[in-house]
C-alpha positions in Angstrom: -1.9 8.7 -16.2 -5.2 7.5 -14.8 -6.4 9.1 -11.2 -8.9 8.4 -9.2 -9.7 9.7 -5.8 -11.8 8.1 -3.2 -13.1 9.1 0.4 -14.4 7.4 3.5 -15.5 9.6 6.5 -14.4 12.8 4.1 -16.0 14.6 1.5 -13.9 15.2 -1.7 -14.4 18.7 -2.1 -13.3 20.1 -5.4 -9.9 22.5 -3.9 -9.1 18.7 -2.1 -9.5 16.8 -5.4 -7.2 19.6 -7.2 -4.7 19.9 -4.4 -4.2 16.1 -4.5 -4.0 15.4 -8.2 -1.6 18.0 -8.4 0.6 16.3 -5.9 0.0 13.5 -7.6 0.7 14.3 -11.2 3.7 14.8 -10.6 5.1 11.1 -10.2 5.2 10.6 -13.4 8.4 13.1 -13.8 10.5 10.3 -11.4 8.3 7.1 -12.6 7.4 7.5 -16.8 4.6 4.8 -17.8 2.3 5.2 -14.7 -1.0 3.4 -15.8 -3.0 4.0 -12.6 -2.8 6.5 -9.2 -5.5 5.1 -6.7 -5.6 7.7 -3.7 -7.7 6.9 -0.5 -8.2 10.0 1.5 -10.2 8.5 5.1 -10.7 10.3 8.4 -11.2 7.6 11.1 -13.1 8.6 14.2 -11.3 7.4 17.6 -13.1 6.9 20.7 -10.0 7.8 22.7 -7.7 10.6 21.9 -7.5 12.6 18.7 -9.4 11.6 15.3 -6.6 10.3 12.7 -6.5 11.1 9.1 -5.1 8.6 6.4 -3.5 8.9 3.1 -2.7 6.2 1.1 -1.4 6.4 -2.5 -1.3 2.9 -4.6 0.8 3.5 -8.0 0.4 1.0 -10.7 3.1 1.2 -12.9 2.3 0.1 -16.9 4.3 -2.9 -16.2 2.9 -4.2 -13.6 5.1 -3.3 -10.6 2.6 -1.4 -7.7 4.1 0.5 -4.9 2.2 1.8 -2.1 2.3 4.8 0.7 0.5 5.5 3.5 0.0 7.8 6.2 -2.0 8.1 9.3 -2.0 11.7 11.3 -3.9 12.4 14.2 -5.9 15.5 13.5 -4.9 18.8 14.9 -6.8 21.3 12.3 -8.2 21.3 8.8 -4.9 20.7 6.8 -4.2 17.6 8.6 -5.1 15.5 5.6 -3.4 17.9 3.3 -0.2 17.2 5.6 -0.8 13.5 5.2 -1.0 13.3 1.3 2.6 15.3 1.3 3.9 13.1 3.4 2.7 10.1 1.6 4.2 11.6 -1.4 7.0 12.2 -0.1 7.3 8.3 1.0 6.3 7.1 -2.3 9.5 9.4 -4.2 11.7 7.2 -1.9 10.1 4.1 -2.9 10.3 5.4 -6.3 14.1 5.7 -5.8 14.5 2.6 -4.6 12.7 0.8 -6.9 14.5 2.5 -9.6 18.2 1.0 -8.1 17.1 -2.5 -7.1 15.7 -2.9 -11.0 19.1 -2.0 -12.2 20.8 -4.2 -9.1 18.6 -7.4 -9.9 17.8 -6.8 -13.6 20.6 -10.0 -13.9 18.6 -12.4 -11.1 15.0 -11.5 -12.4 14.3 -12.6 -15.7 11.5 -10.8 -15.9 9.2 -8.1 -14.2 6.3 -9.9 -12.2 2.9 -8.9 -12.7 0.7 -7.9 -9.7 -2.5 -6.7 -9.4 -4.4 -4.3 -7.4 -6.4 -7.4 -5.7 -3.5 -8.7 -4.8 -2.0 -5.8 -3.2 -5.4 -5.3 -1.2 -5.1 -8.5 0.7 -1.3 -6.7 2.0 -3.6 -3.6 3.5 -2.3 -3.0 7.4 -5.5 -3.1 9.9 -6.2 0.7 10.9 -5.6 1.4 14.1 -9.0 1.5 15.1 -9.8 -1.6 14.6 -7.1 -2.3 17.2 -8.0 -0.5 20.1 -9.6 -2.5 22.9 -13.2 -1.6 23.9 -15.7 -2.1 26.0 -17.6 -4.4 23.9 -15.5 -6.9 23.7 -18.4 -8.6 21.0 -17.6 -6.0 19.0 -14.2 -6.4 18.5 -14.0 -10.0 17.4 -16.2 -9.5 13.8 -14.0 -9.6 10.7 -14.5 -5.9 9.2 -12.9 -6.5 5.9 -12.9 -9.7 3.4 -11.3 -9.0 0.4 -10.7 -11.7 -2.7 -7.4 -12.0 -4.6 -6.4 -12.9 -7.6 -3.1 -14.6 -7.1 0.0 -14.8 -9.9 2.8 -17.1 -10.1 6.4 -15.8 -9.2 9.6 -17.0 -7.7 10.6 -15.9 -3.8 13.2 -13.1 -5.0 10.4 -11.4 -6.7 7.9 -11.6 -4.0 10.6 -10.0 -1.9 11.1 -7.1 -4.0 7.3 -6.6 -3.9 6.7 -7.1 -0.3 9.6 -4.0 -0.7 8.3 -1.9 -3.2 5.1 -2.0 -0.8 6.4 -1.5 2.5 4.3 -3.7 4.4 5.7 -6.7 6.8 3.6 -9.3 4.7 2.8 -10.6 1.0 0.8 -13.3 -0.4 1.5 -14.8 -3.6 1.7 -17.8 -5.6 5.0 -19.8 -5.7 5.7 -20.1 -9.2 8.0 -23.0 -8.2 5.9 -24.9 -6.0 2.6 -23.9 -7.4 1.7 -23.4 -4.4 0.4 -20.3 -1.7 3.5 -18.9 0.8 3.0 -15.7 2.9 6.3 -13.7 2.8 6.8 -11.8 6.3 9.2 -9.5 7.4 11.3 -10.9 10.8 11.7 -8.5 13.7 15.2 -9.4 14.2 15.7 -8.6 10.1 15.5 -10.7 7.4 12.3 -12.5 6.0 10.0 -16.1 6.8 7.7 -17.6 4.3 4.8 -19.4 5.7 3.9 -22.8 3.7 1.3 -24.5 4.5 1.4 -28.6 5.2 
C-alpha cells in the first residue's frame, strides 16, 4: 500500500509522518487491495476566532472505488491535528463499512465496479471554511483560489450515487455513460438526490 503525506501551513515532522502512517496502515486490515492512501495534513490561519486544523484521507482502492474523510478542528493545543487524523480514520472505517454492504447489496444492479480517479475526486473537494468567511476586502473575496482539471469517466446514475456516497460530499461530477453527456449529482436538503443537465 502506497502512502504519501503532504502539508500546507504544517511541517511534516518525522514523529507526525510515523504517527500518521501508522494510523493509516492499518486500513488495509478492513479494506485488502488498497493501491494508494493520499493524506493532507493543513492548518488554516483564521482571521476571527481560533486557527482550524484539517485532515483529510483519500483511499484508492485497486479497483478503482476512492473514498474520502475529512476533518476540520479548531486548534486548542499541539495534538489538535493528531485528534483530527483519528477522527478522520475513524470516519473512513465507517465508510469502509458501508461500502463493504452496499457492494454486496447492489452487486446484482451494477454490472460492474466504476473506475474513478483521483482528478475526478478533486473537483468534489468542499471550499474550506476560510474561503468563506466575509472580510473586509470584499475584492478579495470574489477571486477563484482553486482550478482544478478532471478527467471524467463514463458511468450510469446508480453508480455515480454510490460514489457521491462512498465520498461523502453533497456533489459529484461525472460523465453519463448513457447520455454521453456531463450531469452534476447533488444531495437535496429535504433527502434524496438532483442531477443537474445542462440544455
Amino acid at each position: 500500500m502506497d502512502i504519501t503525506i503532504h502539508g500546507d501551513g504544517i511541517r511534516i515532522s518525522e514523529g507526525l509522518d510515523q504517527y500518521t502512517r501508522s494510523r493509516v496502515d492499518r486500513l488495509d486490515r478492513y479494506l485488502p487491495n488498497i493501491a494508494h492512501v493520499g493524506v493532507e495534513l493543513a492548518i488554516i490561519r483564521t482571521h476571527r476566532g481560533a486557527d482550524i486544523a484539517i485532515a483529510q484521507i483519500t483511499v484508492q482502492h485497486a479497483r478503482g472505488a476512492i473514498l474520502r474523510a475529512e476533518e476540520k478542528l479548531d486548534i486548542e493545543n499541539r495534538d489538535t491535528i493528531r485528534f483530527a487524523i483519528n477522527k478522520a480514520v475513524d470516519k473512513l472505517h465507517r465508510q469502509i463499512d458501508r461500502f463493504k454492504s452496499k457492494r454486496k447489496s447492489k452487486a446484482q444492479k451494477v454490472r460492474d465496479k466504476y473506475r474513478a480517479t483521483i482528478a475526478e475526486l478533486d473537483v468534489a473537494e468542499d471550499i474550506p471554511e476560510s474561503a468563506l468567511e466575509v472580510d473586509d476586502d470584499a475584492a478579495a473575496q470574489t477571486e477563484i483560489l482553486r482550478r482544478k482539471q478532471v478527467e471524467l469517466i463514463p458511468m450510469n446514475e446508480d453508480e455515480a450515487i454510490e460514489q457521491l456516497e462512498l465520498l461523502d460530499h453533497n456533489f459529484y461530477m461525472f460523465m453519463n455513460a448513457d447520455s454521453a453527456r456531463v450531469n452534476v449529482l447533488y444531495r437535496r436538503d429535504n433527502g434524496g438526490y438532483g442531477i443537474l443537465v445542462p440544455q
